[in-house]
N, C-alpha and C positions, 0 to 999 in steps of 0.2 A: 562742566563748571570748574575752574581757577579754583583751589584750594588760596583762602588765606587767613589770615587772624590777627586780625589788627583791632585796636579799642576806636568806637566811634561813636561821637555824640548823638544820641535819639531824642526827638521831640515828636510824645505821643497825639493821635489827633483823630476827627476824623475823615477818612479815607472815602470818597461817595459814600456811602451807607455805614459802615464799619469799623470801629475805632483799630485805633492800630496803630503802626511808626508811621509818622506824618512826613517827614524829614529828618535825614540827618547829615551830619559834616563827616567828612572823608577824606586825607589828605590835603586839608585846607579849602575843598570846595563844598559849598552844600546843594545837596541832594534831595530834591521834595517826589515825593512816593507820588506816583499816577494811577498803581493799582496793588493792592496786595492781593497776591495770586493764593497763598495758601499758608498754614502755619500749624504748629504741631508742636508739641511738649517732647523732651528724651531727658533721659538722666545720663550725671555726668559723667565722667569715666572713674567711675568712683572701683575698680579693681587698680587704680596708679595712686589712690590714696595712702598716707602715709600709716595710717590703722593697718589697711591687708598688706603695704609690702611687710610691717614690721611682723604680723601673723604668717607669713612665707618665711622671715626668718631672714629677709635682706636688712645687710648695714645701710644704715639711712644718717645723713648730716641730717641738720634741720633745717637747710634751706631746699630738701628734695623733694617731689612729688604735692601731689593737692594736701590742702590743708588738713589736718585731721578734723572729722565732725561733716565732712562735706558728701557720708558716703551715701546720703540720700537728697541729694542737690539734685535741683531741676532748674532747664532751659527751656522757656520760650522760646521756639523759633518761626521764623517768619523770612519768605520768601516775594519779595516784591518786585515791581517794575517802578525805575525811578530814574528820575532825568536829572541834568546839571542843572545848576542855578542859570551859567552864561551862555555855555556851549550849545547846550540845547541836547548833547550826549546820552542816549537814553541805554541802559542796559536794564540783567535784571539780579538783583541783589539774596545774598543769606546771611539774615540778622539775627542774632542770638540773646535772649536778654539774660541775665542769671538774676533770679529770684532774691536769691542769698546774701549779694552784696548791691544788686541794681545796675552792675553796669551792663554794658550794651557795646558788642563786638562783631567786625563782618567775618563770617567765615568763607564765602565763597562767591566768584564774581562769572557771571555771565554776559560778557559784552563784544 
């Protein structure tokens, strides 16, 4: 799987049976889910938070590392198969939702 991370619009829904990311937009094209294969919760990298570097005793600006308060942040994640709106281009997607602030970003592409 493509490593990537990029922010991308989700529109929940349901999925045959199971509610989930219905679609989303991706580099200006949208993408409607045909299966969601699996999905699972992880917490964030919450050891690059600004609380434990400054407890390690690293000089930190303030525009460095996750926010502080986020050292118990959790991701939905969810792994789909989804095709293009035109193309008809089917891969299979890793979507991350964050609880915390709501947004929704692809982290890995299999196509």
């Amino acid at each position: 799987m493509r490593r990537v991370d990029e922010v991308v619009e989700v529109s929940r829904g349901l999925v045959g049976h199971e509610e989930g990311p219905a679609e989303f937009r991706w580099r200006g094209r949208r993408w409607r889910v045909r299966q969601l294969q699996t999905s699972w919760v992880e917490t964030v990298d919450w050891w690059n938070s600004v609380d434990v570097r400054a407890a390690r005793g690293e000089q930190l600006d303030e525009l460095s590392g996750a926010a502080a308060g986020d050292l118990l942040a959790e991701e939905e994640l969810w792994r789909v198969e989804a095709e293009a709106e035109r193309s008809g281009r089917v891969g299979v997607y890793e979507l991350a939702h964050r609880w915390s602030d709501g947004s929704w970003r692809i982290r890995g592409v299999l196509d």
